[in-house]
C-alpha positions, -999 to +999 in steps of 0.1 A: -319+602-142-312+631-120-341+633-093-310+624-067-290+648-078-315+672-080-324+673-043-287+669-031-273+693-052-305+719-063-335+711-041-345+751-042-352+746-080-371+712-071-391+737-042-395+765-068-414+740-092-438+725-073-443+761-052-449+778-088-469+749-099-492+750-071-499+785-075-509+784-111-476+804-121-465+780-144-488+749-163-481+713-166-458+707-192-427+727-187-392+729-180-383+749-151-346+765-157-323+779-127-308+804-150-283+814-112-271+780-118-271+784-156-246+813-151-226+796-126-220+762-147-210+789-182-184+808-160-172+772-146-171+758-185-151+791-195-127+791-168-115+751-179-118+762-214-093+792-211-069+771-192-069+744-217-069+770-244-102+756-261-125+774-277-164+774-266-195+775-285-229+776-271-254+746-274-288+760-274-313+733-288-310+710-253-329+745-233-352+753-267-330+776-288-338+803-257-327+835-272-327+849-235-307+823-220-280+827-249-277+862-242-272+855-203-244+828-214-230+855-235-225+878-208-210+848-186-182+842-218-195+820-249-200+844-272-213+823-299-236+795-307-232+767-323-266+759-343-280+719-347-299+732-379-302+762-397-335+774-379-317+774-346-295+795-366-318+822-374-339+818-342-305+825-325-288+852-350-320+880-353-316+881-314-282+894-316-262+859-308-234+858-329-232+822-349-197+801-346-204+771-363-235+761-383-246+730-410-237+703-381-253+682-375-282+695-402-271+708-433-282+748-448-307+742-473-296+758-502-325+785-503-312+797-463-280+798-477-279+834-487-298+843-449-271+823-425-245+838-446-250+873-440-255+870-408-219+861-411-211+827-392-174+823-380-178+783-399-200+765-416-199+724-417-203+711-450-209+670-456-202+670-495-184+692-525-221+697-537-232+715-505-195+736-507-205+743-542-239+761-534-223+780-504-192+788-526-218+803-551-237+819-526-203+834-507-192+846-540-225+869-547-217+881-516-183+896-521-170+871-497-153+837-488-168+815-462-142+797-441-159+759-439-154+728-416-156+693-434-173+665-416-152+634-418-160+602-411-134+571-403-144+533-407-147+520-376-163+556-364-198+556-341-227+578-363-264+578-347-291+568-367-306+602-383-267+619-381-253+599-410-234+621-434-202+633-445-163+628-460-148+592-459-117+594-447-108+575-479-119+601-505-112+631-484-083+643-506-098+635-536-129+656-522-111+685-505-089+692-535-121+697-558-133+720-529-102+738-527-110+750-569-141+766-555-134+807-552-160+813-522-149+792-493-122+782-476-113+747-460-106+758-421-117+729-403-125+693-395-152+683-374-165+644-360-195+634-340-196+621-312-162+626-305-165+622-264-188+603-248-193+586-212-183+555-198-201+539-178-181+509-164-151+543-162-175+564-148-156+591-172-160+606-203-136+586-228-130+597-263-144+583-293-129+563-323-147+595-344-122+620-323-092+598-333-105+603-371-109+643-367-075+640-356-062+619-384-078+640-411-064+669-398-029+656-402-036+643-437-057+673-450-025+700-439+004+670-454-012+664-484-028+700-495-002+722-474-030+739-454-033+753-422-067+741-406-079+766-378-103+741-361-103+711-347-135+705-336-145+680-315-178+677-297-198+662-272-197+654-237-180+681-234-178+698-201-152+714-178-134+688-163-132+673-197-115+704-213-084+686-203-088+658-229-093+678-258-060+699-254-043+662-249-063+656-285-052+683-299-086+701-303-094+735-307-133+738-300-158+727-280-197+730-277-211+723-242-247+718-242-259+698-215-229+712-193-245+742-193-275+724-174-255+703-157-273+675-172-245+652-195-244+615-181-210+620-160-230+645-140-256+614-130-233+591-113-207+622-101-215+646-075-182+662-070-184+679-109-191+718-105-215+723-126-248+726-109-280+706-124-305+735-134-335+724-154-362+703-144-395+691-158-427+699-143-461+688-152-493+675-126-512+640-124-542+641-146-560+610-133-553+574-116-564+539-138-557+510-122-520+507-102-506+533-125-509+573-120-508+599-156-492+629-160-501+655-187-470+647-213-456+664-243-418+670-229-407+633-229-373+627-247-365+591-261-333+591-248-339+605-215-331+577-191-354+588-167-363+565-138-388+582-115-409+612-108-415+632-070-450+638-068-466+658-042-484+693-032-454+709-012-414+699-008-420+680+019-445+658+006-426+655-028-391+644-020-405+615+003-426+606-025-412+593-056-432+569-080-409+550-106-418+558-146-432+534-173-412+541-201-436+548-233-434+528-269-415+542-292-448+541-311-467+563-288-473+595-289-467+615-251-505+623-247-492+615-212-465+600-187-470+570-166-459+564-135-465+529-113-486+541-079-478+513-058-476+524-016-472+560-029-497+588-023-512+604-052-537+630-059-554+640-091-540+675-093-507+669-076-476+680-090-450+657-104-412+665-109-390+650-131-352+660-139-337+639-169-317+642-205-333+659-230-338+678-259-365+703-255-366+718-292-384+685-297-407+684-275-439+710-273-432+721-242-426+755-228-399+770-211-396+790-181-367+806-169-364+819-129-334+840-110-331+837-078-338+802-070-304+803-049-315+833-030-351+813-020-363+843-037-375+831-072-384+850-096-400+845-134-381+865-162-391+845-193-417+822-206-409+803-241-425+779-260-395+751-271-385+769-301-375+800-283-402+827-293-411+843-264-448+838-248-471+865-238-485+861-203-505+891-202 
């Protein structure tokens, strides 16, 4: 999906993978990250953000929950994290990264309740009264009240299989007035997903009916109760020339993920955005059968569009020699990718790049992050496995 815009935009991180791979510096089966271009794509995200006067949380689980890669977006601005699921959460919060919004998409089971809480997150996301209830009880113990964002879902709104959950618009005054009795927490936001998303025929990221319902439920849950709601939250696709549309909304947060890598759909089909792309894949053919050439797997992402590999033993061989992909069943396990030989060269042991959409705290892949790819002088300062605990290479 990006192998194009990889070697217009970032060839020395395409150079850097297949030089490291070579060398037996890093093994088959891991994304490479830029973390120079990491840097530069947080400082361009906070700069849009500030003049839009959006808010910015950190989406970690796209580069593995990488505590060290948080910290660096840290220093760069985002100072918290928004967490997919409460172990991101924790993975995120005993490094030191402070936690802005958690419970969305996943919910805190009720026995982790107690640990995100005193780690103190600035919101959590709640889909039903029960699920305030049991954070209300847990607040309480504490000796404090939980400010909470309600997840609110319209008719005619877009939810992802494996996402569905949440407040019908219909009920959500019935619902937020039995919340509102509860001493612990304290309704301070409304949240939608996916609010933004691209368009392809556009070429532009276009909002969502779901952002129209955040909006909606805003305005009814501050007529109807007499509240003040602090957040607006409205994510995905969000990035920083997108900023723009969520001050038009009437948002107040954000939480860039794939911006940070440069990697959202928009980025595919525009090379004028600023963001830089800074993660690849890298793994090395296993063996030929037939027309068709296998690569060790494990990183592949369902949704990851991609379209072709570069496979070669040094740059030059590489970006003249790409081999399109076979795109797996959705029954199969990754044991390996597949790629269609055809006139191209290949050599058992060769390495093979791939830059696409993904998701790497579901893959079991590791991570490796390098400085000073844009200096041609790179240099390894982390190896992770795709949950973010760190890897001993000794």
């Amino acid at each position: 999906m990006f192998v194009d815009l990889m070697l217009k935009k970032n060839p020395s991180l395409i150079k850097a993978g297949v030089n490291m791979h070579q060398n037996g510096e890093i093994m088959p089966n891991t994304y490479l990250i830029d973390v120079d271009a990491v840097r530069h794509n947080a400082r361009c995200l906070v700069k849009s953000a500030k003049e839009n006067n959006i808010n910015l949380y950190m989406m970690t689980k796209q580069i593995g929950r990488n505590p060290m890669l948080a910290k660096i977006i840290r220093e760069c601005g985002i100072e918290k994290a928004v967490a997919v699921d409460p172990w991101e959460a924790l993975t995120l919060a005993k490094e030191g990264i402070k936690l802005g919004n958690v419970g969305h998409l996943v919910q805190i089971p009720k026995f982790l309740i107690k640990d995100i809480l005193s780690y103190e997150p600035e919101i959590v996301t709640v889909f039903s009264v029960e699920k305030a209830k049991q954070i209300s009880e847990i607040a309480t113990k504490l000796n404090r009240v939980q400010d909470i964002m309600l997840r609110v879902v319209g008719k005619s709104d877009n939810i992802y299989d494996g996402q569905v959950g949440g407040f019908k618009e219909t009920e959500l005054i019935e619902k937020a007035k039995e919340i509102m009795n509860l001493k612990g927490v304290n309704i301070a936001g409304v949240v939608a997903f996916p609010c933004f998303l691209y368009d392809e025929k556009a070429n532009d990221i276009k909002e969502t009916p779901n952002a129209m319902t955040a909006l909606r439920c805003k305005e009814i849950l501050e007529r109807e109760l007499n509240i003040k709601l602090k957040q607006i939250n409205t994510p995905s696709a969000n990035t920083s020339t997108s900023m723009h549309l969520l001050k038009k909304l009437g948002a107040t947060h954000a939480e860039p993920g794939h911006a940070l890598t440069g990697t959202t759909p928009l980025h595919a089909y525009n090379e004028e955005l600023p963001e830089i792309p800074a993660m690849i894949y890298v793994t090395e053919i296993s063996h030929m059968f037939d027309d068709k050439a296998y690569v060790f797997g494990g990183g592949y992402y369902r949704r990851s569009k991609m379209k072709k590999a570069l496979v070669g033993r040094d740059f030059d061989q590489l970006k003249e020699n790409d081999l399109k992909t076979v795109e797996l069943l959705p029954e199969s396990i990754d044991y390996y990718g597949t790629l269609q030989i055809g006139d191209k060269k290949v050599r058992v042991g060769d390495t093979a790049i791939y830059s696409y959409r993904t998701q790497i705290f579901v893959t079991r892949s590791e991570v490796v992050l390098v400085e000073g790819i844009q200096k041609n002088k790179p240099k390894i300062i982390g190896a992770f496995d795709s949950l973010g605990k760190k890897l001993d290479r000794s």
